[in-house]
C-alpha positions in Angstrom: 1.3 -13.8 8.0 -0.3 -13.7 4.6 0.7 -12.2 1.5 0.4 -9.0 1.3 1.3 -7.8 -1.8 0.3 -10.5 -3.4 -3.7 -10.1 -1.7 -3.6 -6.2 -2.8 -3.2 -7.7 -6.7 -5.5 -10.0 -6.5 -8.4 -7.9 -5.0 -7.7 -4.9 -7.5 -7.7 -7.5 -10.2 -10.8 -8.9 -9.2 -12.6 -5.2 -8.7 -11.1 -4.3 -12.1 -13.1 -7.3 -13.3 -16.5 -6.1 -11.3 -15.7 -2.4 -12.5 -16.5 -3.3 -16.5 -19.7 -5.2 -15.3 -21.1 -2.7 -12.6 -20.7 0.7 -11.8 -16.9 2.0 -12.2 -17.4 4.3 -9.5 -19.5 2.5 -6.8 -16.6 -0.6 -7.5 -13.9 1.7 -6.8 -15.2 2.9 -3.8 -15.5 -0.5 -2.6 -11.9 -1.6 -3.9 -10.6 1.4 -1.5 -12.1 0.4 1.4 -11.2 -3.1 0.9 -7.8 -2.2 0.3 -7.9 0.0 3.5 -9.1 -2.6 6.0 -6.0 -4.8 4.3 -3.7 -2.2 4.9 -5.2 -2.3 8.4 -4.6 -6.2 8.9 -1.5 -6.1 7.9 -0.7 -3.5 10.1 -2.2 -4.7 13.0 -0.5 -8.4 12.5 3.3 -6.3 12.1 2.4 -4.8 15.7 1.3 -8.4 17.3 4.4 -9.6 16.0 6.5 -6.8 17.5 4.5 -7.2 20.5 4.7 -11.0 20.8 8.6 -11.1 20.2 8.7 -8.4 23.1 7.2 -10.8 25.4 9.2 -13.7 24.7 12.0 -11.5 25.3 11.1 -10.5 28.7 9.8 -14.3 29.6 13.2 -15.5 29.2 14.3 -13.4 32.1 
């Protein structure tokens, strides 16, 4: 797995950086959806994992 909390610092600390050159609100729109689709990853990974320890489970037997 990555980092996840760590990954949702970084990328608001980089669009915080972007958001004093270029428009605040175009850069926050951007941050939420990036944040979003990490959200999404991480989600998705947690349900793989579930998934993948439910099938070694059930190989065993």
């Amino acid at each position: 797995m990555f980092k996840y909390d760590w990954t949702k610092r970084i990328v608001r600390a980089v669009f915080n950086l972007l958001g004093r050159h270029l428009n605040p609100d175009k850069v926050l729109a951007w941050q939420n959806i990036t944040i979003t689709k990490i959200d999404n990853f991480y989600e998705e990974g947690m349900q793989l994992k579930r998934a993948g320890r439910k099938l070694l489970f059930f190989q065993r037997f």
